[in-house]
N, C-alpha and C positions, 0 to 999 in steps of 0.2 A: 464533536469533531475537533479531531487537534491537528497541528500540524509536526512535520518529520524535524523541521527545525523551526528553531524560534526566530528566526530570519526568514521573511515574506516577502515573495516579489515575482510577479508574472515573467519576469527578466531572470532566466535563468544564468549568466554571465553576472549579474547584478549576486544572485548568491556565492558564485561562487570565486568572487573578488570580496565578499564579505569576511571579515577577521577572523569569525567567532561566530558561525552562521548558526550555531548549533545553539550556546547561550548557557551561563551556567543554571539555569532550572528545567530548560525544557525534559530534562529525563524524567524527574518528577512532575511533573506538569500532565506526561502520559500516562507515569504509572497513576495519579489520581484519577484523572479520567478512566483507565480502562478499569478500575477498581469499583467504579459506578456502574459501569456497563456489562451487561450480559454478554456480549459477543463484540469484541475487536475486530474490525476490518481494515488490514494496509489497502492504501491508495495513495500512494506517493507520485505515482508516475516516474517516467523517467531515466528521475534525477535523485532516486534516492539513494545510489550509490557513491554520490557524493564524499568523502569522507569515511567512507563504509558505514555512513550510518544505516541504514538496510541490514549491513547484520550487525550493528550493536542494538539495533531495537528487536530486532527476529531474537538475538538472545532472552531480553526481558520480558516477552510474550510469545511463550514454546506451542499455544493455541492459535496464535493468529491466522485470520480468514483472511483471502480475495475474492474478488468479484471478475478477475481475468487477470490473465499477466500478459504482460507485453513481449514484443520479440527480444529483447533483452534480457525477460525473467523479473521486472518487476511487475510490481500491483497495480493496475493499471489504475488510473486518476478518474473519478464517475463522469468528469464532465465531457469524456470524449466512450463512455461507455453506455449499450442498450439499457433501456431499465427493464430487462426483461430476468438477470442474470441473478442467480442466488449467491451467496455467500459459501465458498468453498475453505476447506482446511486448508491452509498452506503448509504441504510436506515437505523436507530438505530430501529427497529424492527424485530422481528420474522418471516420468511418468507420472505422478502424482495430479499433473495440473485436470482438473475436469471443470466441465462448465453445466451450472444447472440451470433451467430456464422454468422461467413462471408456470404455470398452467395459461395456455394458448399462443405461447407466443412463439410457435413454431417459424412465422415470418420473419423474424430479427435475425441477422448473420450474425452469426459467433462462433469464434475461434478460440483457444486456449493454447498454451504454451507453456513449456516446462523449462522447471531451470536445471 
């Protein structure tokens, strides 16, 4: 797990009074990480249009998943999501958002939204 910038803080005002919230390594930082990993999933919540960071990092991973997107159109953050939810393709079109769910977890509310 990485994070969208290399500035951390439950205090979203707290980010984004920060200098340089982004940091000169964090770009690298992700491509190592997803470079290990099988399947990238954005979970920014939010706030990750901050800066547009949301689409400088959608540019350096043209695969990236979600797990739901918010009414906003970002990748919704797991800590306020069902764990019932699969990992979707994030497409730059209309329509594209779909939600897949576990096998049984027909009970969990879920909704999906598109950007």
């Amino acid at each position: 797990m990485t994070n969208l910038f290399a500035f951390c803080s439950t205090r979203p005002d707290f980010l984004f009074a920060a200098k340089d919230p982004i940091g000169p390594d964090n770009d690298e930082c992700l491509r190592r990480a997803a470079q290990k990993s099988s399947l990238v999933i954005a979970a920014w919540g939010n706030h990750g249009d901050h800066l547009n960071r949301d689409v400088q990092v959608r540019k350096f991973f043209p695969q990236l998943h979600y797990l739901r997107l918010t009414r906003s159109g970002q990748p919704g953050h797991p800590l306020y999501l069902p764990g019932c939810l699969w990992p979707c393709v994030w497409q730059n079109r209309p329509g594209a958002a779909k939600v897949h769910h576990r096998q049984g977890a027909e009970n969990f509310p879920t909704r999906a939204f598109t950007d």
